[in-house]
C-alpha positions in Angstrom: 0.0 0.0 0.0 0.9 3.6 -0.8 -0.6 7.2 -0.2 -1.3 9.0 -3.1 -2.1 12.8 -3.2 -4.8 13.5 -5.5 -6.4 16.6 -6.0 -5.7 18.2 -2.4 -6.9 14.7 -0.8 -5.0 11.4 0.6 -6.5 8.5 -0.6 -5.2 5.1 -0.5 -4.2 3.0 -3.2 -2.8 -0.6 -3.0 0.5 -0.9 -4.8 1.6 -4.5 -6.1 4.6 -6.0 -3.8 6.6 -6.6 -7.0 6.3 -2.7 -8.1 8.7 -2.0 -5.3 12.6 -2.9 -6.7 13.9 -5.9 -4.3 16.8 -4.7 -2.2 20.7 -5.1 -3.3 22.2 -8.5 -1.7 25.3 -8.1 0.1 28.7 -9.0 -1.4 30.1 -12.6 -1.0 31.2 -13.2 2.3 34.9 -13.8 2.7 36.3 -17.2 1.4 38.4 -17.0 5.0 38.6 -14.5 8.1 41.0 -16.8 10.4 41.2 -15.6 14.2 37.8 -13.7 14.1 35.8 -16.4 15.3 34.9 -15.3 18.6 34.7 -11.7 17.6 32.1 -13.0 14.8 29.8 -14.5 17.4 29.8 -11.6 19.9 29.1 -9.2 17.3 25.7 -11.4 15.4 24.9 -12.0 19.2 24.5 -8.0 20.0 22.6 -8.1 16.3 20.2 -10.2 17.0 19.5 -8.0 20.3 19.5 -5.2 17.7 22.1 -3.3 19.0 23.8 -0.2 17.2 27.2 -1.9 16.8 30.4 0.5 15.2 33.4 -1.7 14.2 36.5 0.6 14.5 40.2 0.7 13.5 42.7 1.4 11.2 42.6 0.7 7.6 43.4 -3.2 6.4 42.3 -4.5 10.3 39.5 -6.4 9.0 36.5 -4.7 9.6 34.6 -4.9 6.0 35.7 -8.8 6.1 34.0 -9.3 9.7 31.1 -7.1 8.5 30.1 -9.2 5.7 30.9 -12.5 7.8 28.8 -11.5 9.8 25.9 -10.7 7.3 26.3 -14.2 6.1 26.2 -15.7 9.1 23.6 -18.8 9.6 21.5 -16.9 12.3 21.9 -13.6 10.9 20.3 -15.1 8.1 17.7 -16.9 9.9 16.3 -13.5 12.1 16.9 -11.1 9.2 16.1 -13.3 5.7 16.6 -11.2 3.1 16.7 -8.0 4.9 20.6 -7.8 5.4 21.6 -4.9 3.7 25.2 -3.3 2.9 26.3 0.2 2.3 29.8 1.2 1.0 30.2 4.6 1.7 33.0 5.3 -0.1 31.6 4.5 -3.6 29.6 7.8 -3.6 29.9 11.2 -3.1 29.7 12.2 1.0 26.3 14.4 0.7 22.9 14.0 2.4 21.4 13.7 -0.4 23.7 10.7 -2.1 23.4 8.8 0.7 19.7 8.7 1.6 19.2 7.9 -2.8 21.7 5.1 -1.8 19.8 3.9 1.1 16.3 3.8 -0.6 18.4 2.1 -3.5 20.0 -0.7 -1.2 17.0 -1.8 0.8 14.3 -1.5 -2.1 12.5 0.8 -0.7 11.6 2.1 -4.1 11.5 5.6 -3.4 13.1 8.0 -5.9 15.3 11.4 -4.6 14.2 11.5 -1.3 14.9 14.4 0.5 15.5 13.2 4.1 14.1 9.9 5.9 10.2 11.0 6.2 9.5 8.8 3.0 11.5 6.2 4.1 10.3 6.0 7.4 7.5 3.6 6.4 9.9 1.3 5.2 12.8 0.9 7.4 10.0 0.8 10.2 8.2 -2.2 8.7 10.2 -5.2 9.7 13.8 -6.0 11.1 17.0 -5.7 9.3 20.6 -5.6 9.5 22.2 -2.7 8.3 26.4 -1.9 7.6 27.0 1.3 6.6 31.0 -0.1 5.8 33.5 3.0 5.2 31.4 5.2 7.1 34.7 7.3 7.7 33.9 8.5 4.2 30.3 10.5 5.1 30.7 11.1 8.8 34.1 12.3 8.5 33.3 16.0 11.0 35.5 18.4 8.9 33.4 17.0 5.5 31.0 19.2 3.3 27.7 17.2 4.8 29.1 15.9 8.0 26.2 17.7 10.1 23.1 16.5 7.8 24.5 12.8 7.5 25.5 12.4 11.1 21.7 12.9 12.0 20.3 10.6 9.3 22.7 7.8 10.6 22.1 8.5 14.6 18.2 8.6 13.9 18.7 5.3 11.7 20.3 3.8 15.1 17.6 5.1 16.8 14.7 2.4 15.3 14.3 -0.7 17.4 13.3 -2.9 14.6 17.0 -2.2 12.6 20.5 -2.8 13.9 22.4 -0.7 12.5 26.3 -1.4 12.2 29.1 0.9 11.0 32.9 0.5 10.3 34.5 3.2 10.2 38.6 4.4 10.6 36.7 7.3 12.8 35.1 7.3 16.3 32.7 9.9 15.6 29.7 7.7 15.6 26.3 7.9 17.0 26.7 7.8 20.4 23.9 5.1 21.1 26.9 2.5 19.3 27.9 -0.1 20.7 32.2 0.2 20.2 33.7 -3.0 19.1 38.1 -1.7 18.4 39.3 -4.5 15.9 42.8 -5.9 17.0 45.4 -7.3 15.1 45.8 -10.9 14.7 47.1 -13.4 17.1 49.7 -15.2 15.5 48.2 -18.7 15.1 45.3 -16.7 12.6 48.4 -14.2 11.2 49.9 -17.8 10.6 47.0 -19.5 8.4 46.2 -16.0 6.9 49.3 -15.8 5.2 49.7 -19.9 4.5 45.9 -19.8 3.0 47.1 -17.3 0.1 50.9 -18.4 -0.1 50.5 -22.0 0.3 53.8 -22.9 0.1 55.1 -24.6 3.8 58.0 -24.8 5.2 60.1 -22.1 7.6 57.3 -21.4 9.5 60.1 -19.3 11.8 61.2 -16.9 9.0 57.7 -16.5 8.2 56.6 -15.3 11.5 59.3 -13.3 12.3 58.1 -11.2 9.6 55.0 -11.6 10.5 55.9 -9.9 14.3 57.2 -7.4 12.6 54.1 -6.2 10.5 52.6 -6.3 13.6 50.0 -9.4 12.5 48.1 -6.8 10.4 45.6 -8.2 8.2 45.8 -6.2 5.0 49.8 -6.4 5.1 49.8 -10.1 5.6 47.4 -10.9 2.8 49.7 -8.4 0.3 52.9 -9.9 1.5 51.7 -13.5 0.9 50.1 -12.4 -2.5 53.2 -10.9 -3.6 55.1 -13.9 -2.4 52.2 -16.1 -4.4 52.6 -14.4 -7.5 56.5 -14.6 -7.8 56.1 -17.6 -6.8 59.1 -16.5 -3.9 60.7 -19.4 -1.9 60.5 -18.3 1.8 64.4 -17.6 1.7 63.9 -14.6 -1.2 60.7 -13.6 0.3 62.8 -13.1 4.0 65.6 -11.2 1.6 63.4 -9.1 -0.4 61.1 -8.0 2.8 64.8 -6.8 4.4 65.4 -4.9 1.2 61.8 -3.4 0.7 60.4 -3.8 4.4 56.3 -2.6 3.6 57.3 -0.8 0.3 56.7 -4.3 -1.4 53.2 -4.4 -0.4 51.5 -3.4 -3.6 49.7 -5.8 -5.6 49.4 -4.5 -9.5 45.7 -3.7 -11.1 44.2 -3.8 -6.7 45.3 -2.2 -3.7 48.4 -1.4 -1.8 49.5 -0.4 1.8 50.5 2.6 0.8 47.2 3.5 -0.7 45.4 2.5 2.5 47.4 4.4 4.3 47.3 8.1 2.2 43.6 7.5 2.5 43.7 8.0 6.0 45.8 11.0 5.5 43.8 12.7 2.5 40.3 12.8 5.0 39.0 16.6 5.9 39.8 15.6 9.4 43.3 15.2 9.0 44.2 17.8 6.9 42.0 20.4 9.2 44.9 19.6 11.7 47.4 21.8 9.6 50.9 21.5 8.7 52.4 19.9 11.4 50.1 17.1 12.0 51.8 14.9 8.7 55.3 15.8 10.5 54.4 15.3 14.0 52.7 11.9 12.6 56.2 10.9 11.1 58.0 11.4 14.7 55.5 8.9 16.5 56.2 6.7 13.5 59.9 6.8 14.4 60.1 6.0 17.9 59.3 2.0 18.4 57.2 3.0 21.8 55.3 5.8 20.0 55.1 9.0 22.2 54.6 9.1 26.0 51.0 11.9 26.6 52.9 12.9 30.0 55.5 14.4 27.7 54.0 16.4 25.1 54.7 19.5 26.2 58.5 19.5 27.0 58.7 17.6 23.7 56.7 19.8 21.5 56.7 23.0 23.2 55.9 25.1 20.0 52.9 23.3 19.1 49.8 25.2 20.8 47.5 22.4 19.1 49.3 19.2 19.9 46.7 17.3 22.8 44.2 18.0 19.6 46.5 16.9 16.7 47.2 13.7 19.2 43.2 13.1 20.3 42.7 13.2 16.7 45.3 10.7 15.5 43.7 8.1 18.0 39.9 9.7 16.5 41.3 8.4 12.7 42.8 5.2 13.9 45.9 6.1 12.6 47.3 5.7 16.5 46.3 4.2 19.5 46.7 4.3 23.5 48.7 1.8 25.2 49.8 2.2 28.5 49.9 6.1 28.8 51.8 5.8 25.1 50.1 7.0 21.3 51.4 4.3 19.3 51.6 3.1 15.8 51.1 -0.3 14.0 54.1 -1.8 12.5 53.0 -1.3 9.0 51.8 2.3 9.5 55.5 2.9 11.4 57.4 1.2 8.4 55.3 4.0 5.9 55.4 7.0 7.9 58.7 7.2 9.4 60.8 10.0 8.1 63.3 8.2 5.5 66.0 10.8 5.9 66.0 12.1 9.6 67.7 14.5 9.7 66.0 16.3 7.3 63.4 16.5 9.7 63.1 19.4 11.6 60.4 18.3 14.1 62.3 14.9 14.9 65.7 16.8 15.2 63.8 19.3 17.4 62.4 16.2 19.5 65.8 14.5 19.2 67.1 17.7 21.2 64.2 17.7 23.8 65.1 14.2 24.9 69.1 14.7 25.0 68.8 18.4 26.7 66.3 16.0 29.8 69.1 13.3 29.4 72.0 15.8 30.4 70.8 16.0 34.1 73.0 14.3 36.2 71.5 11.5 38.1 72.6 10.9 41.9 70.3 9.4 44.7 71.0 12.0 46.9 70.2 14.7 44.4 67.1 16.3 44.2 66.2 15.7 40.8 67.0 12.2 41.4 63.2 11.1 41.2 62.5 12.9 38.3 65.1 11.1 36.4 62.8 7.8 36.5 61.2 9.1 33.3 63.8 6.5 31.6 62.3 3.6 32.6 59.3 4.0 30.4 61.0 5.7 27.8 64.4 3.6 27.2 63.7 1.8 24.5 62.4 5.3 22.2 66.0 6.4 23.4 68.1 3.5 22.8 66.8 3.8 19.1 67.3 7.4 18.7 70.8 6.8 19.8 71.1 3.6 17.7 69.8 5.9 14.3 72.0 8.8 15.2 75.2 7.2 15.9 74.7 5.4 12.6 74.0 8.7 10.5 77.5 10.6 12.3 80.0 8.3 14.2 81.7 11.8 15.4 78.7 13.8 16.4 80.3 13.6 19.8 76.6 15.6 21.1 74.9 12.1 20.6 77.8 9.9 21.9 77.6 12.1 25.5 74.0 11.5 24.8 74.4 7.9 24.7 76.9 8.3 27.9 74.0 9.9 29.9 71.6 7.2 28.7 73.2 4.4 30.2 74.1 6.3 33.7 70.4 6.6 33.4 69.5 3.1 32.9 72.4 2.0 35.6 70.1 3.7 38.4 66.7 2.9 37.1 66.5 0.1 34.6 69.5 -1.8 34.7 69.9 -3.8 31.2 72.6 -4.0 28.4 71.8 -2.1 25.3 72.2 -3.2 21.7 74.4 0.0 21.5 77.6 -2.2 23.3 79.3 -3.4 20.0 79.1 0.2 18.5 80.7 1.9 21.7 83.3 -0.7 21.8 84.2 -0.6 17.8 84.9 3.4 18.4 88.6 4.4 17.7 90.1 5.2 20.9 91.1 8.3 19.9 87.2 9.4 19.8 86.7 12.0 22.5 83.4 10.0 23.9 84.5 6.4 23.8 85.9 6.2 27.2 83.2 7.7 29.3 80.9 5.6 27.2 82.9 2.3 27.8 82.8 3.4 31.7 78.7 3.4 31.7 78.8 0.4 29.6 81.3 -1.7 32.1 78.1 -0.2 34.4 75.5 -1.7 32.7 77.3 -5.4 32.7 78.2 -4.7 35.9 74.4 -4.4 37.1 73.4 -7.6 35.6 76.4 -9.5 37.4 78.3 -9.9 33.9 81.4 -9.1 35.9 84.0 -10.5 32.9 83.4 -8.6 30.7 82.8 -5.4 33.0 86.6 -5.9 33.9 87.5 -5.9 30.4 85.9 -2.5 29.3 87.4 -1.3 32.6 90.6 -1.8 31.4 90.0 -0.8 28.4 88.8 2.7 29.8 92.1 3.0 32.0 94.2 2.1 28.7 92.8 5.6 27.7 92.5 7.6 30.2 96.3 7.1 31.1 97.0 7.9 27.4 95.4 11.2 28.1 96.7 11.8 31.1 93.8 12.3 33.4 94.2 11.9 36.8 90.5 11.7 38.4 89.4 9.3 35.6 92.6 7.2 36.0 91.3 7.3 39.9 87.4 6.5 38.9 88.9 3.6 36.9 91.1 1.8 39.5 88.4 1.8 41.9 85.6 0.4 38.7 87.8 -2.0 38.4 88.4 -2.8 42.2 85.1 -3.8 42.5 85.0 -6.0 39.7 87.7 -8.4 41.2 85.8 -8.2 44.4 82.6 -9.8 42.7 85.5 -12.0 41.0 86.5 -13.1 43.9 90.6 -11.2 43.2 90.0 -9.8 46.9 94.5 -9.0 47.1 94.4 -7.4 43.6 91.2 -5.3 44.3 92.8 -4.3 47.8 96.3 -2.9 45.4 94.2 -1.1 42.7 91.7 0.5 45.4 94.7 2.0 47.8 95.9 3.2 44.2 93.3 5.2 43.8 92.7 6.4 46.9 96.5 7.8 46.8 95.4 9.7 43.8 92.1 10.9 45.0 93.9 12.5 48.1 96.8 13.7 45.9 94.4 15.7 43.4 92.3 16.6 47.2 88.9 14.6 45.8 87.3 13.9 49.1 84.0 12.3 47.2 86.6 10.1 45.7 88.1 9.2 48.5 85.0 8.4 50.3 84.6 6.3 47.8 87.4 4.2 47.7 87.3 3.4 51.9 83.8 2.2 51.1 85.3 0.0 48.3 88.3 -1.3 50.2 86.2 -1.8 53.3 84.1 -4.3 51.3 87.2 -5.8 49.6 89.0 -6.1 53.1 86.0 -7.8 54.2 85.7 -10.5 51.2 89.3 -11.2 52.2 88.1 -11.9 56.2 90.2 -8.6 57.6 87.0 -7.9 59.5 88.2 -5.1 61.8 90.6 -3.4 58.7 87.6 -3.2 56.9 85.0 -2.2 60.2 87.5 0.2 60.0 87.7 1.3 56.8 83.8 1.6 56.7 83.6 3.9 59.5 86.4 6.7 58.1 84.0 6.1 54.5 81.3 7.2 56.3 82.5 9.9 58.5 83.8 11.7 54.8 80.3 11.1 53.8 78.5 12.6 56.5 80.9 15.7 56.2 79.9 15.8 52.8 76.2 15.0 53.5 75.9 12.5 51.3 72.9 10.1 52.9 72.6 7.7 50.0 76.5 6.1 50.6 76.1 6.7 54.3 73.1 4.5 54.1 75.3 2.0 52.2 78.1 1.9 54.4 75.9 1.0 57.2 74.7 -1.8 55.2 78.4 -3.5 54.8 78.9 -2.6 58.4 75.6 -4.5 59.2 77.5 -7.8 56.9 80.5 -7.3 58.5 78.7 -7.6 62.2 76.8 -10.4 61.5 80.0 -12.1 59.8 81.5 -11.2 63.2 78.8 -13.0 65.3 77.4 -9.3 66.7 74.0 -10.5 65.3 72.5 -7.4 67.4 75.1 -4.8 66.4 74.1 -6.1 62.5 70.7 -5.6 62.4 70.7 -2.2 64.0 73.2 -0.8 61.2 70.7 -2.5 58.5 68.0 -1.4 59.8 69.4 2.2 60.0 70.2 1.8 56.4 66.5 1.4 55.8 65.6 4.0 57.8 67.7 6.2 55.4 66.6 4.5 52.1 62.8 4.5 53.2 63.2 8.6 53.7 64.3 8.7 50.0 62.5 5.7 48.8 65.9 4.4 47.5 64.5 1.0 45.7 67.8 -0.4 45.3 69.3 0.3 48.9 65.7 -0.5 50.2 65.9 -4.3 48.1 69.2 -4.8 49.4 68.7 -4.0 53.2 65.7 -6.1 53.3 67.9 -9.2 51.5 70.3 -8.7 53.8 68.0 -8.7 57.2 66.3 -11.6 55.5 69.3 -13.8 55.3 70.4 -12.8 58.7 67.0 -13.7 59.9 67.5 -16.9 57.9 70.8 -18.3 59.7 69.0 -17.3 62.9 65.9 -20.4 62.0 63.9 -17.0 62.0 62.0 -17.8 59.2 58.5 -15.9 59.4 61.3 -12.4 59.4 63.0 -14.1 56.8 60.0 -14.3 54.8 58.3 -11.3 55.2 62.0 -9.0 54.7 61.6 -11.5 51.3 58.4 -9.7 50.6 59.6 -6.8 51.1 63.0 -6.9 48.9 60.1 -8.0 45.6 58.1 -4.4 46.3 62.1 -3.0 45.2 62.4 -5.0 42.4 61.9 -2.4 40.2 62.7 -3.3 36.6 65.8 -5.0 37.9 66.4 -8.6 36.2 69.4 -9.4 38.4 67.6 -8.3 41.6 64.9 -10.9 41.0 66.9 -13.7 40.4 69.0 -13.0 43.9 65.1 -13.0 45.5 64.3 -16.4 43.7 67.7 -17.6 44.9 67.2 -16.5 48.6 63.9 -17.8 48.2 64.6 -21.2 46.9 66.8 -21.7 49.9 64.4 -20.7 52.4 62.3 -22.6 50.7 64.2 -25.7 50.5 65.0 -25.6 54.6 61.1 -25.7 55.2 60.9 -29.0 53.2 58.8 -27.0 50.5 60.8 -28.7 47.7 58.7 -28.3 45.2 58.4 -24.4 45.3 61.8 -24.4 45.9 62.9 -25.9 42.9 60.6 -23.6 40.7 62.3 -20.6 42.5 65.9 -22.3 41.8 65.1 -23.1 37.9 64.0 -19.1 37.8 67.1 -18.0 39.2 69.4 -20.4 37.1 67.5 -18.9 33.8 68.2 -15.3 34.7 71.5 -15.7 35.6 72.2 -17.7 32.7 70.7 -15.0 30.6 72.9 -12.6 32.0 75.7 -14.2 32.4 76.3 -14.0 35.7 78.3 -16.9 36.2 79.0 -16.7 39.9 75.6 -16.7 41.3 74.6 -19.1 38.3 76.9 -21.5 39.9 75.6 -20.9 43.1 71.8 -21.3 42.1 72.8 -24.4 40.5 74.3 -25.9 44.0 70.8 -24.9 45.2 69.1 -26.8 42.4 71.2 -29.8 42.7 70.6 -30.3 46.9 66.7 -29.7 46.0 66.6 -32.2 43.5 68.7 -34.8 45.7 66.2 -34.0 48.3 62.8 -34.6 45.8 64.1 -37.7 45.0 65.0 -39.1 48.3 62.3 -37.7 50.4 59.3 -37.2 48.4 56.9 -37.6 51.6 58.2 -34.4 52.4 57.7 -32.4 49.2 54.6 -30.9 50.3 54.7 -30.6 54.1 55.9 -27.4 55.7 56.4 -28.3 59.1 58.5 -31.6 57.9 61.9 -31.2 59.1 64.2 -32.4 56.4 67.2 -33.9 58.3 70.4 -33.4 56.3 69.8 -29.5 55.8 73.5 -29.2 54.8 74.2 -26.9 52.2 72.4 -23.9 53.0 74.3 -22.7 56.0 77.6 -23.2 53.6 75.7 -21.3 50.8 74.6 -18.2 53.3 78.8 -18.1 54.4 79.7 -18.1 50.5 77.5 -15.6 49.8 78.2 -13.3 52.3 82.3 -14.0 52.1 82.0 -13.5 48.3 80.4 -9.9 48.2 76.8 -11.3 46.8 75.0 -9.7 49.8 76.6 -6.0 50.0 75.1 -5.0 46.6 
């Protein structure tokens, strides 16, 4: 039935069902959409509530493929029938009035030009339907011609409770009745059969997804890679080489679609270029950095851009970034396309590069007041460590980025102690480059922290090599007493002892009192390791009457830490846990993680040799809230734990705490406490076998608790415990 106007007056007329065009069928659904599965049946199980549904994210993540899945799924079909309808957006021109003549078009409801949805109102109120509105980024897009006209056509179309309406869209300016639905990447099982399913050739499945981590397991660049592969008909060894060479400029498929145009399509929308000129630039520096750009920092990184919380909310509005963690990040793919190919010819990123090396220039020093404020590194190393790594490679004698790279490390030595792929590049420096000793000294740092003490030696001595050539005293000082403490950790207690009184002489010949705090610290540990208990009682207290004149708290509180091991070594149990427990007093006023871990391991292994084992545990509680992106730390906790473990007859858990230790040592190379974890290992695994009524039971004694007591008198006589 229809009303006709006739002569000023409504009358009805009956019009015949087949005068009214049958709607437009959906496109095939696609042949495969591997990992979507669940997604697939949350989404038709919201549609056949009727639920507004919006499926957004970034171009080639899937969405039209899930859209039309879902169209042609078996209930979707049984609820709706033939009323599943499918709009691509992009195949028209964005105006009001395109749209709605596409609309009446695509469902049949046979009515020619309408001028808004009064005429169609009838129809799309007469029985339930499904319908996508796919690209919708095209017509809703804010900054476009007819934003305003089509946005209300589309949020009153969400509005009827007899249609679900679903849209994808690279845009999060939807209706706000939507249901949200963001469309991640692929896991890499689907990434896997996504690429196999087109490629089909086997074999190397590990060269293959190593590629495929590195497009992030994004949809469209998976299918282009393996159709590019397909139609070369590449073995996997030229498709690894050519992806090294090309990287996602070979994802282009002749006579179809490329990355590249997926990607400029994004970046040619109203909404992007209303952000101005520096939105494509500031795009290309959160391409560059791996980590994408950290929102607490935008405006000490990009002072001079009044605009940039916008520019940045808008990124994340176009799906061309995304929040992570406090981060803006890129995918893979979109990185790969974006980054600036020449960076130096980029202003913005130069400017940025200065930001980050002007913040690493301040000094870092626990007992400094800034020294807090310097944990910025530890969510932004890896961002640095690649600016360094890109730097370096473009100028080996811009001696600005090699202090840069000198200040980086001292940073991650008190925050986030790890080696740095920048190691082989410091050490291949001619030694007549002004920055390669002081960067060799951090370096010897960094191995230092994660109890690689080998081959901190050898960049030690490689350092003083230098700094005698050059004639400069302090450094020659600073050396001797780095590498002091090395053969302390090695066990060289006599040669430590030489090189440390060396240094000393020159500290107190060039009048450096810091440095000769310093070095009575140092030998009073050394003396210690070599069992001169009262030389080295004694050389702790004149270290930490310098320090006190100097009001340096942070190596105060460590002296009275090694004062504490030296006590308890002595038998004064008492005398050791006051000093270590003044030590925390200090570090908890500062909230000193490190000294704070280490003056709760130690009171935890004295509380340990004293049977004491609730203290023991709970100071082992305590020393895991330190354990602050610190590998090295946590394997000493799993080690201490393993043994305490292992005394309580909990064999079990202590052999998962032992293997943990073992894997981190082994994965630093720490090879003395890997030995000792592996003693640990061995007497737990002796004890499973031969007592395993006891693996289980707490309060079972086991009665040849041997090697522990040897273990805590190794450990204490070999330096493990004064950190």
């Amino acid at each position: 039935m229809s009303y006709l106007k006739c002569h000023g007056v409504l009358s009805l007329t009956l019009v015949p069902l087949y005068s009214i065009p049958p709607g437009e069928l959906p496109p095939p659904p696609p042949r495969a959409c591997f990992g979507r599965g669940r997604l697939i049946e949350d989404i038709v199980t919201l549609a056949g509530y009727l639920t507004p549904l919006a499926l957004i994210g970034t171009g080639g993540i899937g969405k039209t493929s899930i859209a039309l899945a879902v169209l042609h799924h078996s209930h979707i079909k049984k609820q709706f029938g033939d009323n599943r309808w499918f709009i691509r957006c992009d195949q028209f021109p964005a105006s009001c009035t395109n749209f709605l003549n596409r609309l009446s078009k695509v469902i049949g409801a046979g009515v020619e030009n309408p001028e808004d949805l009064t005429p169609l109102r009838p129809f799309l109120s007469s029985r339930e339907m499904i319908l996508f509105l796919d690209n919708a980024e095209s017509v809703l897009d804010p900054q476009g011609t007819s934003a305003r006209e089509i946005y209300a056509v589309v949020k009153e179309l969400s509005q009827f409770d007899n249609i679900c309406l679903c849209i994808t869209s690279r845009i999060s300016t939807i209706p706000p009745v939507c249901k949200i639905l963001d469309i991640p990447t692929l896991s890499m099982e689907a990434a896997h059969d996504t690429f196999y399913h087109i490629y089909k050739n086997g074999g190397q499945p590990d060269l293959v997804n190593r590629i495929l981590e590195q497009l992030d397991f994004h949809p469209l660049s998976i299918t282009l890679l393996a159709t590019v592969a397909y139609h070369n008909r590449w073995e996997i060894n030229r498709l690894t080489r050519e992806w090294e060479r090309q990287r996602t400029g070979m994802l282009h498929i002749p006579h179809d679609e490329s990355l590249a145009t997926t990607i400029e399509l994004s970046l040619a929308s109203p909404m992007f270029k209303e952000l101005g000129h520096n939105a494509h630039d500031l795009l290309g520096v959160v391409a560059f950095f791996p980590q994408g750009i950290d929102e607490n920092n935008l405006d000490w990184l990009f002072p001079t851009l009044s605009n940039r919380t916008k520019i940045f909310d808008n990124f994340c509005i176009l799906s061309l970034t995304y929040r992570s963690n406090g981060f803006v990040r890129m995918l893979a793919p979109l990185r790969d396309y974006l980054c600036p190919k020449d960076p130096v010819l980029s202003q913005l990123l130069r400017t940025t590069k200065d930001h980050y090396f002007h913040r690493l220039s301040v000094g870092v020093y626990p007992n400094k007041p800034n020294f807090t404020e310097t944990q910025w590194i530890m969510s932004e190393d890896v961002n640095i460590e690649h600016l360094l790594d890109v730097f370096t490679s473009i100028d080996i004698n811009l001696v600005s980025v090699w202090d840069a790279c000198a200040c980086f490390m001292e940073h991650l030595y008190w925050h986030k102690p790890r080696l740095v792929m920048l190691g082989p590049k410091i050490e291949g420096l001619p030694d007549e480059h002004p920055a390669k000793p002081q960067c060799l000294y951090r370096l010897s740092w960094l191995f230092g922290s994660v109890g690689n003490r080998v081959e901190e030696k050898q960049l030690l001595i490689d350092t003083l090599k230098i700094w005698k050539e050059q004639g400069n005293d302090f450094q020659v000082a600073e050396a001797l007493r780095s590498i002091s403490g090395a053969n302390r950790w090695l066990g060289l207690h006599k040669e430590g002892i030489l090189q440390i009184k060396e240094a000393l002489g020159i500290y107190q010949w060039i009048e450096n009192v810091t440095g000769q705090a310093y070095s009575w610290q140092e030998l009073s540990r050394l003396l210690y390791n070599d069992n001169q208990l009262d030389a080295a009682e004694e050389a702790a207290s004149k270290a930490i009457n310098l320090y006190s004149n100097e009001g340096d708290q942070f190596l105060v509180c460590r002296c009275h830490r090694i004062l504490g091991n030296i006590y308890f070594s002595k038998g004064e149990v008492e005398a050791a846990i006051n000093h270590l427990w003044t030590a925390l007093r200090i570090a908890s006023s500062f909230n000193w993680h490190n000294q704070l871990f280490w003056g709760h391991y130690s009171l935890a292994q004295v509380f340990y040799n004293q049977n004491m084992f609730n203290d023991a545990h709970t100071h082992i509680e305590y020393t895991k809230l330190h354990v602050i992106n610190d590998t090295y730390n946590l394997g000493c906790v799993m080690e201490l734990q393993a043994g305490l473990l292992y005394t309580q007859s909990r064999f079990k858990e202590a052999k998962f705490e032992a293997l943990g230790a073992v894997d981190v040592f082994e994965k630093l190379g720490a090879m003395k406490e890997l030995d000792v974890c592996k003693a640990v290992l061995c007497q737990v695994e002796v004890a499973i076998s031969r007592f395993p009524a006891l693996q289980s039971d707490f309060n079972s004694k086991f009665p040849e608790i041997v090697l522990l007591p040897m273990l805590i008198t190794y450990l204490f006589s070999s330096g493990c415990l004064l950190g």
